[in-house]
Structures are given as structure tokens and as C-alpha cells.
SEMAR-350777 format. One record per atom (N, C-alpha, C, O, CB): residue number from 1; residue in three letters; atom name; y, x, z. Coordinates in steps of 0.2 Angstrom, whole numbers. Each point is the difference from the previous one (the first is absolute). Last residue first. Glycine has a CB too. Layout:
N
> NUM/ALA/CA/Y/X/Z
...
This chain:
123
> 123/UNK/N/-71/-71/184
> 123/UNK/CA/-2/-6/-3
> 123/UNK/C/-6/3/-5
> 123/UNK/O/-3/-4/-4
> 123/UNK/CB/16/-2/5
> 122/UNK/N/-2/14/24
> 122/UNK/CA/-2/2/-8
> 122/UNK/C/-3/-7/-4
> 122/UNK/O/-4/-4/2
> 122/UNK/CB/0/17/3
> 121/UNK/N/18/-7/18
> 121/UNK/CA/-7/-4/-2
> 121/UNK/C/0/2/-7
> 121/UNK/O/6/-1/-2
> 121/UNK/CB/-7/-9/11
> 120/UNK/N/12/24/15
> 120/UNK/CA/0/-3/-7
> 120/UNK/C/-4/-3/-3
> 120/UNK/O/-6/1/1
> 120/UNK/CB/11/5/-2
> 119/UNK/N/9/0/23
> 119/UNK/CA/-6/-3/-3
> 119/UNK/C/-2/-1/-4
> 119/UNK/O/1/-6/-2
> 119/UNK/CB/0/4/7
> 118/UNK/N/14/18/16
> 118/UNK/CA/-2/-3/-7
> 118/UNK/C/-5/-3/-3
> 118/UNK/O/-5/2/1
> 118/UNK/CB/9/4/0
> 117/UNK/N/12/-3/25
> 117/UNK/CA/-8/1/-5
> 117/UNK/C/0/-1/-7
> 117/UNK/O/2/-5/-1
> 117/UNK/CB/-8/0/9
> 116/UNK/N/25/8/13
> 116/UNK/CA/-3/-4/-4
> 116/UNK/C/-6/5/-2
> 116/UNK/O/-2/6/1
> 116/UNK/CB/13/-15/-5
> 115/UNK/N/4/12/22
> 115/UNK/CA/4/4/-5
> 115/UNK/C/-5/-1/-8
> 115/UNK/O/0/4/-5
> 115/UNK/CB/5/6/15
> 114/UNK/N/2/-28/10
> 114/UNK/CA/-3/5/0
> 114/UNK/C/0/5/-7
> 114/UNK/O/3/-1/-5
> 114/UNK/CB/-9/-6/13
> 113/UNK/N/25/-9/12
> 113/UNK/CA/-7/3/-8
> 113/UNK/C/-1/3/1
> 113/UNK/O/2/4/5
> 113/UNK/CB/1/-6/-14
> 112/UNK/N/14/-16/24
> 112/UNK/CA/-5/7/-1
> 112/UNK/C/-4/0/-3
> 112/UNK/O/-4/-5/1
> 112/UNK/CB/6/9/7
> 111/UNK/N/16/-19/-6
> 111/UNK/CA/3/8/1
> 111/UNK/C/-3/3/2
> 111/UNK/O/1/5/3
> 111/UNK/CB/8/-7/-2
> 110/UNK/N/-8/-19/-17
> 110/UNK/CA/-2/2/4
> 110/UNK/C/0/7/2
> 110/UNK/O/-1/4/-5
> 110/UNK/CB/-3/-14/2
> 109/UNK/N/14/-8/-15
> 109/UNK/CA/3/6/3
> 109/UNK/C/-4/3/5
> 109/UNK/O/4/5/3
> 109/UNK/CB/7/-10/-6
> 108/UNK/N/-13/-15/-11
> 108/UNK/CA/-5/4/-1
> 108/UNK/C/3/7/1
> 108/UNK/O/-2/5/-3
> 108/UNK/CB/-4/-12/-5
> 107/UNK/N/14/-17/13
> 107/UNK/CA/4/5/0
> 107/UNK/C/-3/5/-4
> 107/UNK/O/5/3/-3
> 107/UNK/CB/-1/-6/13
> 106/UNK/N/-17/-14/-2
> 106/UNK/CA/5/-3/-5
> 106/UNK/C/7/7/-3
> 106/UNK/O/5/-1/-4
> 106/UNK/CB/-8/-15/11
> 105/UNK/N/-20/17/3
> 105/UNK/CA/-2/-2/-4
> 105/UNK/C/7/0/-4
> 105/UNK/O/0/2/-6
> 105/UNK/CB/-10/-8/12
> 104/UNK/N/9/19/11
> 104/UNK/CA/-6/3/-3
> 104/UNK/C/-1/-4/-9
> 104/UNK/O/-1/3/-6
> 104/UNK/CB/-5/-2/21
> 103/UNK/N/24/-5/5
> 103/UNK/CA/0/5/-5
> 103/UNK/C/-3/2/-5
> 103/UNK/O/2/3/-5
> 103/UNK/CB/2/-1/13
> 102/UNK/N/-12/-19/7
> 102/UNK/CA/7/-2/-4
> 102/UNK/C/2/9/-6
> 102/UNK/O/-1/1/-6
> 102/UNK/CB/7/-12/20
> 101/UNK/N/-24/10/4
> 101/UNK/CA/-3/-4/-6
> 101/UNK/C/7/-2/-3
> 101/UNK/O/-1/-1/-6
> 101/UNK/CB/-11/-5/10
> 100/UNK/N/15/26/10
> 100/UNK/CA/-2/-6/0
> 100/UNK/C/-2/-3/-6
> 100/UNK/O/2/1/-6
> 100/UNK/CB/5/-2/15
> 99/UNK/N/-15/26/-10
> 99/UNK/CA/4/-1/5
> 99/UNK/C/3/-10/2
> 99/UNK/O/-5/-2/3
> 99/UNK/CB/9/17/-8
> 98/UNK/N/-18/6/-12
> 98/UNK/CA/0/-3/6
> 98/UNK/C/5/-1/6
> 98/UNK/O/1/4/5
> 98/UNK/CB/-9/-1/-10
> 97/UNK/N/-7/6/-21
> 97/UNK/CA/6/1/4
> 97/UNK/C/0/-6/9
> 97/UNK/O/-5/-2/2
> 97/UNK/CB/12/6/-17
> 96/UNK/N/-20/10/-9
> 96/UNK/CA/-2/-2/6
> 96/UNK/C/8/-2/3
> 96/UNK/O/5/5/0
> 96/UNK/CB/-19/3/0
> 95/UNK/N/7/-4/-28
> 95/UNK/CA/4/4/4
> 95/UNK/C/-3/-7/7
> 95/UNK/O/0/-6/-1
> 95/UNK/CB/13/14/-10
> 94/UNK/N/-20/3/-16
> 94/UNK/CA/-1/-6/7
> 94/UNK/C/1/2/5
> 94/UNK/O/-3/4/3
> 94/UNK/CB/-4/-9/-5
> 93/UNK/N/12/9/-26
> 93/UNK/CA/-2/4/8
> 93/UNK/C/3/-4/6
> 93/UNK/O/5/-2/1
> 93/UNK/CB/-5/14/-7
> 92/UNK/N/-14/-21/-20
> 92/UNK/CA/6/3/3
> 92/UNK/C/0/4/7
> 92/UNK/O/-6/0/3
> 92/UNK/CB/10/-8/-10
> 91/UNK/N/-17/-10/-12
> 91/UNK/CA/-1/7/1
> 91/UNK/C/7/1/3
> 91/UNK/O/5/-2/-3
> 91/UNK/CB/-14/4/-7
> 90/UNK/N/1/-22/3
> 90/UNK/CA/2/1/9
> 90/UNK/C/-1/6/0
> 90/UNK/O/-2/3/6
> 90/UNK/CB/-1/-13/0
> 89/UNK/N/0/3/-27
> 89/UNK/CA/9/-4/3
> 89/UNK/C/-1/5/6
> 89/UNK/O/5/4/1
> 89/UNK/CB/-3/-19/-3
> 88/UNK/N/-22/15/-11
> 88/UNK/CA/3/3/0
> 88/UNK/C/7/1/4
> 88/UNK/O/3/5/2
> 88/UNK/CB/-10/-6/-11
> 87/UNK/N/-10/-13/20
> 87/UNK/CA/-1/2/-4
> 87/UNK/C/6/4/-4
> 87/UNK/O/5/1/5
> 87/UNK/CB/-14/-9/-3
> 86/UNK/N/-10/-1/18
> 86/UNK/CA/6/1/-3
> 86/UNK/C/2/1/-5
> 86/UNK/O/-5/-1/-4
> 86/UNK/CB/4/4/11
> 85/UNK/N/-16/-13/8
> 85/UNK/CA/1/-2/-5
> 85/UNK/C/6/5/-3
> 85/UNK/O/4/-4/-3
> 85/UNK/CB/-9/-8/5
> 84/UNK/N/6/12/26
> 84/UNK/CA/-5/-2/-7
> 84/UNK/C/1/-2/-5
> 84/UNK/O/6/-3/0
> 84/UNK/CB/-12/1/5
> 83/UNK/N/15/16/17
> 83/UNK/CA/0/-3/-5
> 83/UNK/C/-4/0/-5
> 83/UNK/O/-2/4/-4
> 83/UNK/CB/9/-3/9
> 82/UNK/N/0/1/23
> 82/UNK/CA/-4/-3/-6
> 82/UNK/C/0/-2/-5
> 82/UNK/O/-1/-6/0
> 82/UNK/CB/0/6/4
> 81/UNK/N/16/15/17
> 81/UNK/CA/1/-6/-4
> 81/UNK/C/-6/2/-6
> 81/UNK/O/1/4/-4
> 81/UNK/CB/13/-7/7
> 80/UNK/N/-9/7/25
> 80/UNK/CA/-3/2/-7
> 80/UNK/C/4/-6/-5
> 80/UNK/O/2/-5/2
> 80/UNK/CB/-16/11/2
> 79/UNK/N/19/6/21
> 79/UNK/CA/1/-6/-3
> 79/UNK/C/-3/1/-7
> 79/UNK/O/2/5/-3
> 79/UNK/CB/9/-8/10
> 78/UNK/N/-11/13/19
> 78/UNK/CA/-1/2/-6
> 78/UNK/C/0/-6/-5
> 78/UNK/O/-3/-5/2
> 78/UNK/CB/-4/15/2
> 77/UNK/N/3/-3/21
> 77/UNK/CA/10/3/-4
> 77/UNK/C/0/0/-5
> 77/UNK/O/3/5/-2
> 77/UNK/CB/2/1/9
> 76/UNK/N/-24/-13/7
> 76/UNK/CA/-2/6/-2
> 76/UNK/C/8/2/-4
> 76/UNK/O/1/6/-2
> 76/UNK/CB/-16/-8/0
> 75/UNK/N/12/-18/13
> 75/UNK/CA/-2/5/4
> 75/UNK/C/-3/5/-2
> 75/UNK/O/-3/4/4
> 75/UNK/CB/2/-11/0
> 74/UNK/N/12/-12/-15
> 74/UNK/CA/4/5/5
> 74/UNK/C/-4/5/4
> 74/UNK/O/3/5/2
> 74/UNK/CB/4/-14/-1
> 73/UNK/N/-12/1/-26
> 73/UNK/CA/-3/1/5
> 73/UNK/C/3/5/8
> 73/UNK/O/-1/6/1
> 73/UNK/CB/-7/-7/-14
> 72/UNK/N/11/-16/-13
> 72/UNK/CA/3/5/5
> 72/UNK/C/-5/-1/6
> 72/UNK/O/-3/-5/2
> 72/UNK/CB/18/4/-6
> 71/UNK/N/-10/-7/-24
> 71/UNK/CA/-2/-1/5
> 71/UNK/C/2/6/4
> 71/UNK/O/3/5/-1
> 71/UNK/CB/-11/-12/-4
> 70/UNK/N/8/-6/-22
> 70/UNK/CA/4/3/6
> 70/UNK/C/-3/2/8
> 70/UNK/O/0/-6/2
> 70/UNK/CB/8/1/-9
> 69/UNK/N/-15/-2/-22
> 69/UNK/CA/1/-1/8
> 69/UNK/C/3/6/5
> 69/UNK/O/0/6/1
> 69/UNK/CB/-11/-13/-3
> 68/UNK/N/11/-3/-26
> 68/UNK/CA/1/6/3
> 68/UNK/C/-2/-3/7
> 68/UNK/O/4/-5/1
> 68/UNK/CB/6/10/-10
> 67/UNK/N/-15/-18/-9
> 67/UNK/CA/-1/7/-3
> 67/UNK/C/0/4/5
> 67/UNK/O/-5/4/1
> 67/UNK/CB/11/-6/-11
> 66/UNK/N/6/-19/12
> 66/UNK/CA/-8/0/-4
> 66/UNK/C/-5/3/-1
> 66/UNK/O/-6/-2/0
> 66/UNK/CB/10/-2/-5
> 65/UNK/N/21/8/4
> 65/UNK/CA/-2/-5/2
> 65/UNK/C/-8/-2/0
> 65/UNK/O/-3/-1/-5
> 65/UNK/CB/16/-1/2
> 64/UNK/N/5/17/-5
> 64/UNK/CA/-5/0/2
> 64/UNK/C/-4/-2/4
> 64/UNK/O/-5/3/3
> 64/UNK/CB/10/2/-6
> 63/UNK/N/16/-7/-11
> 63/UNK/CA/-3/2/-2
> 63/UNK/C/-9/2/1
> 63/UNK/O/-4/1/-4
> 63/UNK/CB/16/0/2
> 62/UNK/N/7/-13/16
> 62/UNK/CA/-5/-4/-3
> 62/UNK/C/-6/6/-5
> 62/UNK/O/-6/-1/0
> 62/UNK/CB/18/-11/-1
> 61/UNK/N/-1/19/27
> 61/UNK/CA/1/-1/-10
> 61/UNK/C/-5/-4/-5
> 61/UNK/O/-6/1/-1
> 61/UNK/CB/12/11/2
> 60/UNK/N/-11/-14/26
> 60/UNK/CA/-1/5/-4
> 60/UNK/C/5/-1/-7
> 60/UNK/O/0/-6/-2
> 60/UNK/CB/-13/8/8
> 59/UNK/N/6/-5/21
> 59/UNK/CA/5/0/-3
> 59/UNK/C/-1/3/-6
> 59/UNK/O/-1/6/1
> 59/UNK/CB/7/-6/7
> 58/UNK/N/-19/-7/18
> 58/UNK/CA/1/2/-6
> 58/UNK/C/6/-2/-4
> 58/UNK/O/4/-5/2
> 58/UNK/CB/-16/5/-1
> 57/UNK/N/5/0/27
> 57/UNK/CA/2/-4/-8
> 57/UNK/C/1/6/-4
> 57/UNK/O/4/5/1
> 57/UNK/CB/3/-18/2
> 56/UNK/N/-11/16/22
> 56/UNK/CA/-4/2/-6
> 56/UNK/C/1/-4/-7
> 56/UNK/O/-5/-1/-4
> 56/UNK/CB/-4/4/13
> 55/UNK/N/20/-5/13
> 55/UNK/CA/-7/-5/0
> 55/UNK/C/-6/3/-9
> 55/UNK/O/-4/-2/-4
> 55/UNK/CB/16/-14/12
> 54/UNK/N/8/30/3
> 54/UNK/CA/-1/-3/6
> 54/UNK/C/-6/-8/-1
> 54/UNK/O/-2/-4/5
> 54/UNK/CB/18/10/-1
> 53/UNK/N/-5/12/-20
> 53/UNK/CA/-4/5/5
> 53/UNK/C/-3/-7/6
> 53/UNK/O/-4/1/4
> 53/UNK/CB/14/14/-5
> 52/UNK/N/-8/-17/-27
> 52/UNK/CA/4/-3/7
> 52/UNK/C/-2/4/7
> 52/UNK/O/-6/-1/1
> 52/UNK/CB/7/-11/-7
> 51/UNK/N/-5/18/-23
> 51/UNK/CA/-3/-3/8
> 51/UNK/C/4/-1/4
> 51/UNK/O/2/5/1
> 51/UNK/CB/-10/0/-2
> 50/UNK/N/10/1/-27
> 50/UNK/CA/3/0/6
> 50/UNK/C/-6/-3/5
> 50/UNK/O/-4/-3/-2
> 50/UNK/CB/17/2/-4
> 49/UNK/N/-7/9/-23
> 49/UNK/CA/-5/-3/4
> 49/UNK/C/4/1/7
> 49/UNK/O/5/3/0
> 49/UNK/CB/-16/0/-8
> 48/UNK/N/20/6/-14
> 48/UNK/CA/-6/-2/-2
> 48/UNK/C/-4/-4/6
> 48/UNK/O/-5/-3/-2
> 48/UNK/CB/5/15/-6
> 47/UNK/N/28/-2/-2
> 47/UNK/CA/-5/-6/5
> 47/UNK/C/-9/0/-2
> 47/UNK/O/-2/-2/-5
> 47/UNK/CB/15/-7/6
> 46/UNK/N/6/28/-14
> 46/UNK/CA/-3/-7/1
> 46/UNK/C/-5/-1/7
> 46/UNK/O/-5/3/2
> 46/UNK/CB/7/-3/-15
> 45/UNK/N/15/19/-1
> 45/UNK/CA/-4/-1/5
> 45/UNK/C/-1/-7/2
> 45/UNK/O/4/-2/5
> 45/UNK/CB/-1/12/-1
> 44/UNK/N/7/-3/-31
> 44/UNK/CA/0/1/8
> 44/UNK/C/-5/0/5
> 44/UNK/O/-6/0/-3
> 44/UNK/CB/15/-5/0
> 43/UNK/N/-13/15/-18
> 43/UNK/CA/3/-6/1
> 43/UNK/C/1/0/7
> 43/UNK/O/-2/4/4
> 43/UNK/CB/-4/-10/-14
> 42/UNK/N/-1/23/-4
> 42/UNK/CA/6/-2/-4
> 42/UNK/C/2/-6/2
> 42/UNK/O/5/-2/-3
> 42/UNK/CB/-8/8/-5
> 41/UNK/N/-22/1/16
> 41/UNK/CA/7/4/-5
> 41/UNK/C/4/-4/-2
> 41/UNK/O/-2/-6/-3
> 41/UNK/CB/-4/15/-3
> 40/UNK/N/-4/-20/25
> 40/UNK/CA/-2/1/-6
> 40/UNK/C/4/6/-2
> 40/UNK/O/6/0/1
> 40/UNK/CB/-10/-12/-2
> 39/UNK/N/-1/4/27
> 39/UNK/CA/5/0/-4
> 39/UNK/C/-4/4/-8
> 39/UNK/O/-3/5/1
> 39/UNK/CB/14/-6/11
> 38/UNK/N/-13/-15/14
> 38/UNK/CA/-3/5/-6
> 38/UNK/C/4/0/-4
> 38/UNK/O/4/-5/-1
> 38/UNK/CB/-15/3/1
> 37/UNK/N/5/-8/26
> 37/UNK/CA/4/1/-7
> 37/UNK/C/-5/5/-5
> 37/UNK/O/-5/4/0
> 37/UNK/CB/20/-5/7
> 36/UNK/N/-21/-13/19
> 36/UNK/CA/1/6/-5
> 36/UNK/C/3/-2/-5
> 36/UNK/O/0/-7/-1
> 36/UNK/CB/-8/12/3
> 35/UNK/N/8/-11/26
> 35/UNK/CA/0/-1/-7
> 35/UNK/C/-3/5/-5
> 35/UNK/O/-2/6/2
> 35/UNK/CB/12/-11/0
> 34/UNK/N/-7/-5/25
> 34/UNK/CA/-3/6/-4
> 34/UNK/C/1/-4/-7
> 34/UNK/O/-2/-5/-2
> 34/UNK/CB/-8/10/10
> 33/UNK/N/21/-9/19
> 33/UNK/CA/-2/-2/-5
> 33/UNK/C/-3/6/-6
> 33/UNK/O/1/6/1
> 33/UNK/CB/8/-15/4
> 32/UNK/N/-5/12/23
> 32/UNK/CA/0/0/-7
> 32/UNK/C/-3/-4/-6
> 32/UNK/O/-6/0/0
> 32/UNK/CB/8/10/4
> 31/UNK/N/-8/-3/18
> 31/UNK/CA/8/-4/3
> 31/UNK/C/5/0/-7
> 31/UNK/O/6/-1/1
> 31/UNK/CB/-6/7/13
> 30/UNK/N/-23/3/-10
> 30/UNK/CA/-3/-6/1
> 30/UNK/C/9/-3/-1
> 30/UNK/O/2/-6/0
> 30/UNK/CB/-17/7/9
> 29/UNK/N/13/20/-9
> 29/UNK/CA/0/-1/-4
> 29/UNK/C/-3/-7/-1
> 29/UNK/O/-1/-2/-6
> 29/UNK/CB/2/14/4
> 28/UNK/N/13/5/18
> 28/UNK/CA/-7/-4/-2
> 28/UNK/C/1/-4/-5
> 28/UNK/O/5/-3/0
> 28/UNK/CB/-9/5/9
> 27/UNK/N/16/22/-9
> 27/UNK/CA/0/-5/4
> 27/UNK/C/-7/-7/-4
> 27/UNK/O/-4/-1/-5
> 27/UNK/CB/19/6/9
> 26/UNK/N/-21/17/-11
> 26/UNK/CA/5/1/1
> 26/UNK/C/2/-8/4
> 26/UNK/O/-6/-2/2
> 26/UNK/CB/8/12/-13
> 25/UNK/N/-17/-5/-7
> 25/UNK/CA/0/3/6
> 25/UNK/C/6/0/2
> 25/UNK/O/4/0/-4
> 25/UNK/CB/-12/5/2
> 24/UNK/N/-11/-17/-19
> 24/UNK/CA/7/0/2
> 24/UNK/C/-1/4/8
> 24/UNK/O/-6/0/3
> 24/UNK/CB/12/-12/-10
> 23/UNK/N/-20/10/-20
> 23/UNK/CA/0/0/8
> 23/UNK/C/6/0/5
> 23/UNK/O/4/4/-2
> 23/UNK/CB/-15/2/0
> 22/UNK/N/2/-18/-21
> 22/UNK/CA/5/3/3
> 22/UNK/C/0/-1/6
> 22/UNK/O/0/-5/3
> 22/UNK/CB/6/4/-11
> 21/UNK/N/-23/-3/-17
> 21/UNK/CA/2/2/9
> 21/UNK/C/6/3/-1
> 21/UNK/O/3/3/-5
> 21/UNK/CB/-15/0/10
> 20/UNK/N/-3/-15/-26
> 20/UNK/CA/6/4/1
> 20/UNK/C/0/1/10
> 20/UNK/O/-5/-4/3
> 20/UNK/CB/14/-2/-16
> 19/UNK/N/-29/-2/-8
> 19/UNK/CA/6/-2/7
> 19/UNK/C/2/7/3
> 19/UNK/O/-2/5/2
> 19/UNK/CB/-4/-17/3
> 18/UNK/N/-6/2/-33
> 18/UNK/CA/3/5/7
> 18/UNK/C/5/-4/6
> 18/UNK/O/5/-4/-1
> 18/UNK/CB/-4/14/-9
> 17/UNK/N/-17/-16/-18
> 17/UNK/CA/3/-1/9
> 17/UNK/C/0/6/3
> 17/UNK/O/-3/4/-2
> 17/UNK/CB/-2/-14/4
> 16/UNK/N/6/1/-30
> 16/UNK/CA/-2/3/5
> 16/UNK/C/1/-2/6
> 16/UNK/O/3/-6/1
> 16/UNK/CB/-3/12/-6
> 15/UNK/N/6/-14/-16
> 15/UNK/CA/-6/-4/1
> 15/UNK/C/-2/2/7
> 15/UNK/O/-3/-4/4
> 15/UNK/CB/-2/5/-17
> 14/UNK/N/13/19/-1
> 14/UNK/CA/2/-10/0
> 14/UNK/C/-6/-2/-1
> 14/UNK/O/-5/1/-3
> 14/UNK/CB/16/-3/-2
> 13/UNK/N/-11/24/15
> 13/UNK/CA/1/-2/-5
> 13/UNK/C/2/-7/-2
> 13/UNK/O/1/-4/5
> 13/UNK/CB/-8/12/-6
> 12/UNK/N/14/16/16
> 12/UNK/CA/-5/-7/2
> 12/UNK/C/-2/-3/-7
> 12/UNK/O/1/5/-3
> 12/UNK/CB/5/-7/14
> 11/UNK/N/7/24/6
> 11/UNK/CA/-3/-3/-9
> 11/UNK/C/-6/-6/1
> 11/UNK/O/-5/0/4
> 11/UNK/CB/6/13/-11
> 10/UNK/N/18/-8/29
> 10/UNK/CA/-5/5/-2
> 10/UNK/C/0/-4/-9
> 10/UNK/O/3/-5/-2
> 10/UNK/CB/-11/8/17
> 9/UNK/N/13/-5/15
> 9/UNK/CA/1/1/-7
> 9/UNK/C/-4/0/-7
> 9/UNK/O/-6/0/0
> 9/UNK/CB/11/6/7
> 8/UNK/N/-5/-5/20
> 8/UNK/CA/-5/-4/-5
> 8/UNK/C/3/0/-7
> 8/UNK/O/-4/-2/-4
> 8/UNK/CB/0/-6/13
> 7/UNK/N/21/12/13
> 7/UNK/CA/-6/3/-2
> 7/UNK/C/-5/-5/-4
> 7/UNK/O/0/-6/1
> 7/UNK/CB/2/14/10
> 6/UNK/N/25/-2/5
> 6/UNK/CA/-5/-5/-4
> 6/UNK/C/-6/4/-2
> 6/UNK/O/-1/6/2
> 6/UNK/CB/11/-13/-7
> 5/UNK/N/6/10/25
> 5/UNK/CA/-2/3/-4
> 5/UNK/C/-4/-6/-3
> 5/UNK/O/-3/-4/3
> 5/UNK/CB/4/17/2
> 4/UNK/N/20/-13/13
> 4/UNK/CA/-4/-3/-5
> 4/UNK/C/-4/5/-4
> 4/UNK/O/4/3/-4
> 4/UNK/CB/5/-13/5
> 3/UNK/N/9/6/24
> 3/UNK/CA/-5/5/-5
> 3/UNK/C/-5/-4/-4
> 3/UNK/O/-4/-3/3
> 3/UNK/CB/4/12/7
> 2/UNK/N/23/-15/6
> 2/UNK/CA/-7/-1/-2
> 2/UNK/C/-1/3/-6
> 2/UNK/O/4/0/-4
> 2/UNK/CB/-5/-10/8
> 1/UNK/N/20/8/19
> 1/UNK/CA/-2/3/-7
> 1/UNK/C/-7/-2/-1
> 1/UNK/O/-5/1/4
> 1/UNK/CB/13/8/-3
């Protein structure tokens, strides 16, 4: 079982920046892939980014491409995601999950979340 709490939330403006954290507990967490999602009112839960627990590759949706980094700190059980330039679009709630880079990426079924963040960017 893995334990996800996200954190960095928050009002931003466009144009803005915020990095998100997801501290994890529970089995180890070096033995896990890391994603996040997000999901808009009214729209589904979308793919936003990924890491590979075993050489650290990145993964991101085109919409963010450029914009967004991903990263992970096994030795603290924390994976952030960096984001710059934002802007109204990526206003939504940002959800931590984790489990293989397949489910994460191509299934987006992974079978453990966090109970996300909010972010909103103001135009």
C-alpha cells in the first residue's frame, strides 16, 4: 500500500509558477513509477506528466510540454512537478498517483492517488 499527500497548490496568475510535491509512505517508493493528472470542471481526468522509478525518464502530455518538469527525490519519497508559464487552461485539481509507467501512462488506471491540490491561474 502507498500513501500520497500532495501540496503547493494554490492562485497564481498567468504567466505564473508553482511546484506541486507528493510525499509518499507506505511501501517503497523507489519501486514505483510517479505521475500526475489533473482534472478540470466538467472534464475528465487527464495525463499531465510521469518518471520512471528505475533511470528517472520523464513523460509529459504534449499540452505541457515545455512548461511542465517533473522530478523525484527517492530519498526524500517525494516527486515534484514544476510548473511554469502557466496559464488559464491548467487551472484545475492535481492529482499525485503511482504505480507502473504502463498503467500510469497508457491505461491512466494507476492504483494509487492522492486526494490532489488545487490550482488556479487567473487570467
Amino acid at each position: 500500500q502507498v500513501q500520497l499527500v500532495e501540496s503547493g497548490g494554490g492562485l497564481v496568475q498567468d504567466g505564473g509558477s508553482l511546484r506541486l510535491s507528493c510525499d509518499s509512505s507506505g511501501r517503497a517508493f523507489i519501486s514505483y513509477a510517479m505521475g500526475w493528472f489533473r482534472q478540470a470542471p466538467g472534464k475528465e481526468r487527464e495525463f499531465v506528466a510521469a518518471i520512471s522509478w528505475s533511470d528517472g525518464s520523464a513523460y509529459y502530455a504534449d499540452s505541457v510540454k515545455g512548461r511542465f518538469t517533473i522530478s523525484r527525490d527517492n530519498a526524500r519519497s517525494t516527486v515534484y512537478l514544476q510548473m511554469n508559464s502557466l496559464k488559464p487552461e491548467d487551472t484545475a485539481v492535481y492529482y499525485c498517483a503511482a504505480d507502473t509507467l504502463h498503467r500510469i501512462m497508457v491505461l491512466t488506471t494507476p492504483r494509487y492517488w492522492g486526494q490532489g491540490t488545487q490550482v488556479t491561474v487567473s487570467s
